[in-house]
N, C-alpha and C positions, 0 to 999 in steps of 0.2 A: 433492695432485696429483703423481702422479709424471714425471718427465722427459721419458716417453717420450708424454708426455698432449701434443695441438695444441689450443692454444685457436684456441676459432674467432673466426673476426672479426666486430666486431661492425659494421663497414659502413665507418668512419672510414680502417684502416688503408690502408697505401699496397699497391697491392696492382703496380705497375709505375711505375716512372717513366723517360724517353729524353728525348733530345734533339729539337725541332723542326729546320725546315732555317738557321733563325737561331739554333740553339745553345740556345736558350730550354729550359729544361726542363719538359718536361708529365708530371704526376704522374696517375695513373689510381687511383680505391682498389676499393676492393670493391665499394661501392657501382655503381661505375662498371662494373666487372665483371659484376657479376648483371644489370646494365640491359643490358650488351651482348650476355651467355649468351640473357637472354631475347629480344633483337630477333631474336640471327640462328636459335637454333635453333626457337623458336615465330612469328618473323615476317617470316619469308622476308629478313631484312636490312633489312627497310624502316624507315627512321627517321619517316616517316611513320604509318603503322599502328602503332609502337611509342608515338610521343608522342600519339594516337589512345588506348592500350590504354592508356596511362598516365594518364590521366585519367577512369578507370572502375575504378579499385582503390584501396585504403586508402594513406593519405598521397599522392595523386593529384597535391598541387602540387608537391612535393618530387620525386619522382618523375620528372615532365614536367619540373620544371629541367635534373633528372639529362639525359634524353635531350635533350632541347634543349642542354644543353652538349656532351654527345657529338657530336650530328648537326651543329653549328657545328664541334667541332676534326675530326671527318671529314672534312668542307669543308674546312678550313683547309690538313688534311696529304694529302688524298689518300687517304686510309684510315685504317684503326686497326689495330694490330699484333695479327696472328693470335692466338685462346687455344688453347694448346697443350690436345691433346687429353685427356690425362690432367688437367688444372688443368680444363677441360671436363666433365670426368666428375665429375668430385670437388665438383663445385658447380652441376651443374644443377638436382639437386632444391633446394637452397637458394637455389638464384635463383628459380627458379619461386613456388616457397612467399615467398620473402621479396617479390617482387614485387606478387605478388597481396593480400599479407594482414598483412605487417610493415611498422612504420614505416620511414623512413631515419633513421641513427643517424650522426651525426657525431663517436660518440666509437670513440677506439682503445682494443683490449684490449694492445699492445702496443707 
């Protein structure tokens, strides 16, 4: 593999982590990413209709945890921080696909 090769991630990595309004740190990985690519671009935002969708695809419990811990720290903070739109591009078809038809993978390739 040469240098200039990105591994991709396999779901575990950190893919953001900030601070809450108590300092606390909340860590987002990829997994948590692909779940959110998919609510807002295929479902209109709704965490509803997302944990809905998530329980009619492959690895369906895993999954519906994913967004039920999202749609809880959404509550939590008031939102979830923007995906910048190039980091959007670059991983909608893999959230899609990974959604629909891959398991969730709790290990990092990095």
């Amino acid at each position: 593999m040469s240098a200039q090769t990105l591994l991709r991630p396999l779901g575990g990595e950190t893919y953001i982590q900030f601070l809450d309004h108590s300092q606390k740190t909340i860590v987002l990985t990829y997994n948590d990413l692909w779940t959110l690519i998919v609510c807002r671009t295929s479902l209109d935002g709704d965490w509803h209709r997302t944990r809905q969708a998530s329980l009619l695809v492959h690895d369906a419990a895993n999954k519906r945890t994913i967004a039920d811990r999202l749609w809880t720290l959404e509550q939590y903070l008031g939102g979830l921080p923007e995906i910048p739109s190039d980091v959007q591009n670059l991983h909608i078809h893999r959230a899609h696909l990974w959604f629909k038809q891959r398991p969730v993978i709790q290990d990092k390739q990095w």
